[in-house]
N, C-alpha and C positions, 0 to 999 in steps of 0.2 A: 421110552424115547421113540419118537417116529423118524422115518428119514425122510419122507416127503407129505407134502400135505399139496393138495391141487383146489384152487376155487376158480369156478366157472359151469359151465351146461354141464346138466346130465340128462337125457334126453332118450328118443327111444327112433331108430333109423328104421322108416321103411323101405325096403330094398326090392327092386319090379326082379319079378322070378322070369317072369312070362307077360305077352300081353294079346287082348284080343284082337279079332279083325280090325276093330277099328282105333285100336291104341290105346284104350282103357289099358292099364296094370295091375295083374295082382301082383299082390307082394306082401311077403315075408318080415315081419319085425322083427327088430335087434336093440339091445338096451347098446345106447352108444352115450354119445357127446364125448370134446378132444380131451378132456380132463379125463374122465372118469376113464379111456381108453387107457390114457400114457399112464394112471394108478394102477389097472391092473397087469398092465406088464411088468411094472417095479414090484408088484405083490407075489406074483405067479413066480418072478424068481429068487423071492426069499424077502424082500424090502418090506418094513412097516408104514401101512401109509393111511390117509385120511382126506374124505372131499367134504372139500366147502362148498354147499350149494343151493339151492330150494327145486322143492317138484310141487308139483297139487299133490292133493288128497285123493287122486281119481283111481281108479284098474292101473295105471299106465303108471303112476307114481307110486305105487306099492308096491308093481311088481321091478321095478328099478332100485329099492331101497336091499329088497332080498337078494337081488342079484348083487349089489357090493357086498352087501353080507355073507354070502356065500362064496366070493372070492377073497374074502379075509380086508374089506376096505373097511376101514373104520366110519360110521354113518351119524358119529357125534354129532357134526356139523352142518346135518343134512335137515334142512329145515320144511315139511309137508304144510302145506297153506292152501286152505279148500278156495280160496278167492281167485284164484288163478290156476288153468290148466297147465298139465306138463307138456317139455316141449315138443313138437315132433319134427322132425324133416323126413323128407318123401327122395328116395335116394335114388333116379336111375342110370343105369351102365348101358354103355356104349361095347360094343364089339370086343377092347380090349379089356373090360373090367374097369375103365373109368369114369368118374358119378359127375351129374348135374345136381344139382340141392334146391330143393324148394323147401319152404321152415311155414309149420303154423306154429306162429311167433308174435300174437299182437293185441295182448304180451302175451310170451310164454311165462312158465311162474323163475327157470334161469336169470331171467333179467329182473327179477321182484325180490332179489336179496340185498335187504338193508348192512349200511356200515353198522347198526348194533345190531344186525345177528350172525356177525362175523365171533365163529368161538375165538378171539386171542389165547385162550389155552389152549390150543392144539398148535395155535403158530408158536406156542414158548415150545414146546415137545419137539417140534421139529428140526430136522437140517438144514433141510429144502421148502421154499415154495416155489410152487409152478403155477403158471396162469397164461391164457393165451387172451385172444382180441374177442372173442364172443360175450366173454363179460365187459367188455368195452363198449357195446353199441350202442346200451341204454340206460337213463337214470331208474332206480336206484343201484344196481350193479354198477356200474361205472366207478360214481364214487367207492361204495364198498371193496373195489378191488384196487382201488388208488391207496385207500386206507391201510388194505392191508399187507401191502407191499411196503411203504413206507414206515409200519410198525417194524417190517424182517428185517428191511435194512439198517435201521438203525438196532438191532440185534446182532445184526452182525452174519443173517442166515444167510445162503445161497440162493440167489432170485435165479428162479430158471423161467423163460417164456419162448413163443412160440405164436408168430403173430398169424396164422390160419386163417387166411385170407377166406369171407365167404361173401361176394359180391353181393348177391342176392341181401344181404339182413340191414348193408347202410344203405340209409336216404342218401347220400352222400359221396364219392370215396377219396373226394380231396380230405373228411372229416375219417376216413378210412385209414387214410395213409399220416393224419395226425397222431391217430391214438396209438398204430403200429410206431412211429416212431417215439412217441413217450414209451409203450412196451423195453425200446429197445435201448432209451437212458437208464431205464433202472433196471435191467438184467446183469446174470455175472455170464450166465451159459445161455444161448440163443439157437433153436432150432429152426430154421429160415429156408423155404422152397426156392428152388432156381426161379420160379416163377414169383414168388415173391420180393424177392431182388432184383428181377427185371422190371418191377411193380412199383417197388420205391426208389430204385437208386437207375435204372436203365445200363445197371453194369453186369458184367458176366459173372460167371459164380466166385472164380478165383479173385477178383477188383471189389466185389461184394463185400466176399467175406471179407477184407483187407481193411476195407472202409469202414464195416461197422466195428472190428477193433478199435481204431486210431481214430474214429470220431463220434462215439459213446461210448467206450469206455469197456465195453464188453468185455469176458477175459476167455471165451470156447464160444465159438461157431462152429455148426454143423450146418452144411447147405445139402438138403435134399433134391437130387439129380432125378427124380422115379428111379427106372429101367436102367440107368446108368451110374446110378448109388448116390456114395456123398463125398462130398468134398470137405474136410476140417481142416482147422485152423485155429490155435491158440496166441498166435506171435514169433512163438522159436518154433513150430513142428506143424506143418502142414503138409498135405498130401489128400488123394484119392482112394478110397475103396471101394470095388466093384460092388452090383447090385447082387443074388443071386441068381444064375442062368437053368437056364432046362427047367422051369417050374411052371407050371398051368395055373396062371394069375385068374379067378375067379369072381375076387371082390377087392378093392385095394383099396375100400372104408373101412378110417383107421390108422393104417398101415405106416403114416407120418406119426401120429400119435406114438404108436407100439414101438416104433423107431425111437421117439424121445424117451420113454421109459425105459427102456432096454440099455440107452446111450446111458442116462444116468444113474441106472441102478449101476452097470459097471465101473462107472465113472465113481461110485462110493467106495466099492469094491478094492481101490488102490488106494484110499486114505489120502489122497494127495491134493491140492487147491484145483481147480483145471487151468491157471496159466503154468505150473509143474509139470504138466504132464509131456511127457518123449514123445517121442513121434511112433517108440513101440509101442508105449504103452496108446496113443490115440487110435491106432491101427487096430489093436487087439479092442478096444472099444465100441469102434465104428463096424468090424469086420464081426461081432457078436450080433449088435444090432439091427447092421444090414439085413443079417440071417434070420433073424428073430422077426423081421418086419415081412421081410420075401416069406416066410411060413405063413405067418396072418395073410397075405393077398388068397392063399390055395383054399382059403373057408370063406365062409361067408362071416357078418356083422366085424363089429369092434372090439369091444369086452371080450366076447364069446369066441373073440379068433386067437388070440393070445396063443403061441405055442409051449408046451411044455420045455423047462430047461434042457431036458436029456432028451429031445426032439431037436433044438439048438445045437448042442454040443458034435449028437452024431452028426447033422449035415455041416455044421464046420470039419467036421473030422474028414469027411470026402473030400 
């Protein structure tokens, strides 16, 4: 049995270390994409999990397949196709550790997975799917991720998403802010930026979250605040948890990702629907995850920032 299964990018982040006089960057690669991030934080602390996705056949796609491998992601689903390159984005940070995104994307091989090379035996296996707005931008992804959300739900699985707003990849963003709100009909649990809610709804975070319960249907929002944490909400139990403070933020690609894994690995953790959940139990939820995401900012990349659980645990214990 798995507990989550994620379809969408998996991609490889270049990150500016440094740059010269004249604003050329070197920079540093990291195997990322928002999928493959939010899987190995559900893996790293104990969760069985598997990505739906396609790479090329190039350097860049083999060495992406080893890295889930080696984090224990299951790579069934992971479809190598020499007709299309893997994806990349070009990642640079600002003074406080936060990214601008450029994608060579046209096409990458994320957006070239068909609805039949969607494995539906891994979505029978699982608890969860997850999926954000990246496999929404282009056909054949699009539909293939229409498909297989529509298979969970009438299974009865838990839809998790996460509409990851990246301006740069639509022609579009009134077509931007369509597919985020299909995203957000067929979710049960929603991980959604303050900034993204200013994006589709021009409400504040606590009006946000309010609205996409009571007018999709949703049954767990989490609105990420950055620097200032998150704000959840299920219907009966809402509230604030602070971000972590005194931490030398490095790289914060990712960091939203490692926050949704983290949120619902322990969200498994209690057996319970997420409109059940207390308001201690959301707390202890959000307040695991917060931490878990604040440790990923102190490294560098995505995958590879993941903190270890007993890393978690003692800085909750401070």
């Amino acid at each position: 049995m798995l507990d989550v299964v994620a379809l969408g990018e998996l991609l490889i982040d270049f990150t500016c270390i440094s740059a010269d006089a004249d604003g050329y960057p070197t920079m540093a690669a990291h195997p990322g994409g928002a999928p493959a991030n939010y899987l190995a934080a559900v893996t790293k602390f104990g969760g069985k999990t598997a990505m739906l996705g396609k790479i090329g056949t190039d350097a860049f796609g083999k060495l992406l397949t080893g890295t889930l491998e080696k984090a224990g992601i299951d790579t069934r689903g992971l479809i190598a196709t020499p007709d299309v390159f893997t994806t990349l984005a070009f990642v640079t940070l600002d003074e406080t550790g936060n990214r601008e995104f450029s994608f060579a994307r046209k096409p990458g091989a994320d957006t070239c997975i068909g609805t039949d090379e969607v494995r539906c035996d891994l979505l029978d296996e699982t608890k969860v799917l997850h999926f954000g707005t990246l496999s929404l931008t282009d056909e054949p992804a699009r539909s293939a991720t229409y498909a297989a959300v529509a298979y969970c739900r009438k299974q009865g699985k838990l839809i998790s998403f996460d509409p990851n707003l990246r301006k740069p990849l639509w022609r579009d963003l009134e077509e931007a802010k369509k597919q985020m709100l299909w995203g957000l009909q067929h979710a049960d649990v929603v991980k959604i930026s303050d900034e993204e809610v200013e994006f589709l709804f021009g409400l504040d975070v606590q009006a946000g979250a309010e609205h996409i319960l009571k007018e999709f249907g949703v049954k767990l929002v989490f609105v990420t605040c950055g620097p200032d944490g998150c704000w959840f909400d299920n219907g009966t139990a809402r509230g604030m948890t602070p971000s972590l403070r005194d931490i030398k933020v490095l790289d914060t690609t990712g960091a939203g990702d490692i926050f949704g894994g983290s949120a619902m690995w322990k969200l498994l953790q209690t057996g319970k629907a997420p409109g059940d959940l207390t308001e201690g139990d959301l707390r202890d939820v959000t307040a695991f995850a917060c931490t878990s995401a604040g440790l990923s900012t102190t490294r560098p990349g995505g995958i590879s920032s993941v903190p270890e659980y007993e890393e978690v645990l003692a800085r909750m214990g401070k």
